[in-house]
C-alpha positions as a Markdown table, in Angstrom:
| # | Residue | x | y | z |
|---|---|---|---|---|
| 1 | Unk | 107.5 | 77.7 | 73.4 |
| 2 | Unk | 107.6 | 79.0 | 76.7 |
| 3 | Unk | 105.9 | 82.4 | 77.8 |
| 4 | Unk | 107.6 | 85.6 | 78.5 |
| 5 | Unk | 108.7 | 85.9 | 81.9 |
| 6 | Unk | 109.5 | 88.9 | 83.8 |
| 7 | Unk | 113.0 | 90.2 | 84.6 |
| 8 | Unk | 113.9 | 88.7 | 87.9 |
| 9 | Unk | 114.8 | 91.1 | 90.7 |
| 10 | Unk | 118.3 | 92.3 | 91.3 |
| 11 | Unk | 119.5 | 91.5 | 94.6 |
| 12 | Unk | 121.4 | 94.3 | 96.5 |
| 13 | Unk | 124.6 | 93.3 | 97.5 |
| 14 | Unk | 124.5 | 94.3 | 101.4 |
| 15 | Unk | 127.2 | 97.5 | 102.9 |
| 16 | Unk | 129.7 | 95.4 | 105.9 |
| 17 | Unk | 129.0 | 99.0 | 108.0 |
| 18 | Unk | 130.5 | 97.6 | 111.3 |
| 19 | Unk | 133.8 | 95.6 | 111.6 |
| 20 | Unk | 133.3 | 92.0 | 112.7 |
| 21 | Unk | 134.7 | 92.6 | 116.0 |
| 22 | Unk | 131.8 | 94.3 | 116.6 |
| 23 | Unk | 129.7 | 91.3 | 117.1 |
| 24 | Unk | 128.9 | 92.5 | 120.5 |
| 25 | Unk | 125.6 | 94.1 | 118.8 |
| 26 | Unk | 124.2 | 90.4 | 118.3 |
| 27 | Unk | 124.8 | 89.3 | 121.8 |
| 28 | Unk | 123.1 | 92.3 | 123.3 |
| 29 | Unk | 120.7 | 91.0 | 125.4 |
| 30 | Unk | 118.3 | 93.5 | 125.2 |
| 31 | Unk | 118.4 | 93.6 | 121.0 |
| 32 | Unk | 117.8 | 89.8 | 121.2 |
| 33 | Unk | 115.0 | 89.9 | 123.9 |
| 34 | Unk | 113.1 | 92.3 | 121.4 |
| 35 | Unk | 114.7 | 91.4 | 118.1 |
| 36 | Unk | 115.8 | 87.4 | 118.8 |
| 37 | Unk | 119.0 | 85.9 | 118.1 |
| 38 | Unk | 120.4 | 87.3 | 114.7 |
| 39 | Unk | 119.5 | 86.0 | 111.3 |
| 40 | Unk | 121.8 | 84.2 | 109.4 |
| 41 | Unk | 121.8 | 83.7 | 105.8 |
| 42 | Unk | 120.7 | 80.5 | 105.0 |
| 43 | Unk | 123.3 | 79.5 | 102.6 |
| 44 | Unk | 126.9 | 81.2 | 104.3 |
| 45 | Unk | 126.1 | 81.5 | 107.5 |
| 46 | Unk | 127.2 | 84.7 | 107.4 |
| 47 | Unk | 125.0 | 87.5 | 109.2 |
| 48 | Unk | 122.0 | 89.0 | 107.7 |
| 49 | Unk | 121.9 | 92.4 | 105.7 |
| 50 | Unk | 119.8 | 93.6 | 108.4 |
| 51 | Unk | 122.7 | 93.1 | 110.8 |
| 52 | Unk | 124.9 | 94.2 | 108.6 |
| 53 | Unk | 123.5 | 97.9 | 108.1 |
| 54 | Unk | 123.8 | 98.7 | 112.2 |
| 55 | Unk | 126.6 | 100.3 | 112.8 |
| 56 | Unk | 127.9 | 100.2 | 116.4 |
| 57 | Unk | 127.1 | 103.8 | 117.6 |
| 58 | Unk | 123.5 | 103.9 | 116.0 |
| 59 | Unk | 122.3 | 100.5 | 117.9 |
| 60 | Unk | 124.0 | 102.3 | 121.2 |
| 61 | Unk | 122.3 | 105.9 | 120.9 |
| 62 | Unk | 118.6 | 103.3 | 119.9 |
| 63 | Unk | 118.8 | 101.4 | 123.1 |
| 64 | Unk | 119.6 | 104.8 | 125.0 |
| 65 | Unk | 116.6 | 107.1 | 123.5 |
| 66 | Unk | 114.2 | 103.9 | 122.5 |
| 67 | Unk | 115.1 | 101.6 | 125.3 |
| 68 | Unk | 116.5 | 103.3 | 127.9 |
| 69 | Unk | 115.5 | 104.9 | 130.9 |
| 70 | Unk | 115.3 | 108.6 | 130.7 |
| 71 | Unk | 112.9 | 111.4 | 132.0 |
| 72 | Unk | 110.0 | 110.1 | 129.3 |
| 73 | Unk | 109.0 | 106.9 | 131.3 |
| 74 | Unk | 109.2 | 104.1 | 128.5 |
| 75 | Unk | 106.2 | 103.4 | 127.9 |
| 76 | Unk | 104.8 | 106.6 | 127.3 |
| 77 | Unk | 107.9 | 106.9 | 124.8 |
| 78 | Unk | 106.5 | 103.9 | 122.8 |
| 79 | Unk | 102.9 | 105.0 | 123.1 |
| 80 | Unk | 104.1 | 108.3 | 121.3 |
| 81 | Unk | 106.0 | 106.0 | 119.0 |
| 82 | Unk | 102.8 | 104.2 | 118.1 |
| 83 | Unk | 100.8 | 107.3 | 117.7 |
| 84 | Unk | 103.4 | 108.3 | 115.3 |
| 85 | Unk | 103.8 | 105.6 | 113.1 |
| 86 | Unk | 99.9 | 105.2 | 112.9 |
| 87 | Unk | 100.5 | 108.4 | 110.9 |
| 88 | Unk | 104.0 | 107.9 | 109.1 |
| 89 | Unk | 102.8 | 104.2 | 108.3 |
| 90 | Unk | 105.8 | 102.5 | 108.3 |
| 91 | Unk | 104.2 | 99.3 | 109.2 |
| 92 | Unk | 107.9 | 98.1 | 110.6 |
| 93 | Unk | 107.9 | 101.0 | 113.0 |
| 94 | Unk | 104.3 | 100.3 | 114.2 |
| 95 | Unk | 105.2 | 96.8 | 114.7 |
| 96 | Unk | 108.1 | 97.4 | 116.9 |
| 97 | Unk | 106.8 | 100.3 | 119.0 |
| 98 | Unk | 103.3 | 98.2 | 119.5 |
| 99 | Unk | 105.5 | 95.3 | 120.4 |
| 100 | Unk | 107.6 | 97.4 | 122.7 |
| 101 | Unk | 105.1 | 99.4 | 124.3 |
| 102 | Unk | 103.2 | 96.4 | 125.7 |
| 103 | Unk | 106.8 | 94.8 | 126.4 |
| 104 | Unk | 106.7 | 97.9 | 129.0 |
| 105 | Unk | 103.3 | 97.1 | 130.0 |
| 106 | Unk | 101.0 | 99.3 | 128.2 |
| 107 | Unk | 97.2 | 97.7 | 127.5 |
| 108 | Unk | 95.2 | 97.5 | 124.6 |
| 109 | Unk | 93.3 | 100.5 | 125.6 |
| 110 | Unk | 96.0 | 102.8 | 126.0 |
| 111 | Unk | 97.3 | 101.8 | 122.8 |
| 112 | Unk | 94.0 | 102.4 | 121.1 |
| 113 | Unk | 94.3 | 106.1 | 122.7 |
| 114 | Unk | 97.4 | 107.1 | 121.5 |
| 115 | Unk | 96.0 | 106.0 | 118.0 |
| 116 | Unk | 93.1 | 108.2 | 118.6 |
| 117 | Unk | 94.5 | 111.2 | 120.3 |
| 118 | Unk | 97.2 | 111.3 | 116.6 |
| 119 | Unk | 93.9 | 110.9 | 114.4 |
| 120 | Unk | 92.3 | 113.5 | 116.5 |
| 121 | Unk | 95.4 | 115.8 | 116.4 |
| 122 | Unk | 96.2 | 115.0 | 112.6 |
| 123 | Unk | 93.0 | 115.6 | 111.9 |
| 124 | Unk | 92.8 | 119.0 | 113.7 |
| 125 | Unk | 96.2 | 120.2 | 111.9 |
| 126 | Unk | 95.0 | 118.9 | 108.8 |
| 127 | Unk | 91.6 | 121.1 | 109.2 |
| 128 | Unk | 93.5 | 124.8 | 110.8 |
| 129 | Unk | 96.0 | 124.3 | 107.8 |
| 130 | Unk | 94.0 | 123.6 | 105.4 |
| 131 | Unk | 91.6 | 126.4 | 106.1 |
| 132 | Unk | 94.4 | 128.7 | 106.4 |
| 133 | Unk | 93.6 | 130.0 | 109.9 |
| 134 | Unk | 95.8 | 132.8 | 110.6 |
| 135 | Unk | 98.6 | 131.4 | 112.8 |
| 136 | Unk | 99.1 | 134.7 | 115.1 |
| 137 | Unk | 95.6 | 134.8 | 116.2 |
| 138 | Unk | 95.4 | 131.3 | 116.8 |
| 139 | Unk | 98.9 | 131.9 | 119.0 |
| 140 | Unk | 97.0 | 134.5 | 121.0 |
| 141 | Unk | 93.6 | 132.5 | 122.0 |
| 142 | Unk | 95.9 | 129.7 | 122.9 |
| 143 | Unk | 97.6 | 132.3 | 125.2 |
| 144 | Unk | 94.5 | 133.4 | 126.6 |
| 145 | Unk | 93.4 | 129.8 | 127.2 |
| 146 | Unk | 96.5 | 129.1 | 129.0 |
| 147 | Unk | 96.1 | 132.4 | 131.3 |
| 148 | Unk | 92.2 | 131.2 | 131.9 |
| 149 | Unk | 93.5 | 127.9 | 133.1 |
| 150 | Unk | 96.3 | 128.9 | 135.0 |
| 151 | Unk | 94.2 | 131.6 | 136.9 |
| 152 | Unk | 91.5 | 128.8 | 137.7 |
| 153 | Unk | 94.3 | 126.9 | 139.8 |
């Protein structure tokens, strides 16, 4: 007699979200310098689920905000995108933005910072919260530091 063995796992069937004319997403060379060439299933050939769920527009606006060079040099972006996901622990978004902000040159060390300065600042919200400090005075002695400094020059 055989032992009881556990229900196997559905698989999801994956959602075609972009039309196969829009293949330009896996040719992009700045998705594959990041993300390689794209994943094919190992038995159709056919393109991954993962490719499958980015829809044209959404991979566009990424590489503009993520990748892109705006008035947030990048890697400060992916230093605050490291800092984040330290917190959110989405251990796919820590990869990437660990990944990407030594891609745009940023050291051990400054990673290691950004992780502190969220612990520090997590920790800080976590305590004023917690403690219920009342949010109007806190509003004016920040106010009052701010003049202080300003003042000093």
């Amino acid at each position: 007699m055989g032992g009881v063995h556990p229900p196997r796992p559905r698989r999801l069937r994956s959602v075609r979200l972009a039309e196969p004319s829009e293949g330009r997403l896996n040719r992009d060379p700045t998705r594959q310098a990041l993300f390689g060439p794209p994943r094919r299933h190992h038995r159709s050939g056919r393109a991954a689920a993962s490719d499958d769920l980015h829809p044209g527009g959404q991979w566009e606006i990424f590489k503009k905000i993520e990748l892109g060079e705006t008035l947030i040099p990048n890697k400060y972006k992916e230093l605050m995108g490291v800092a984040l996901h330290s917190e959110t622990k989405c251990r796919y978004c820590t990869l990437f933005h660990m990944e990407a902000a030594k891609l745009f040159g940023a050291t051990d060390e400054e990673i290691q910072e950004a992780v502190h300065y969220a612990k520090n600042s997590l920790g800080w919200s976590a305590y004023i919260n917690g403690m219920r400090e009342d949010y109007d005075e806190f509003a004016q002695e920040l106010g009052e530091i701010k003049e202080y400094l300003a003042a000093k020059g």
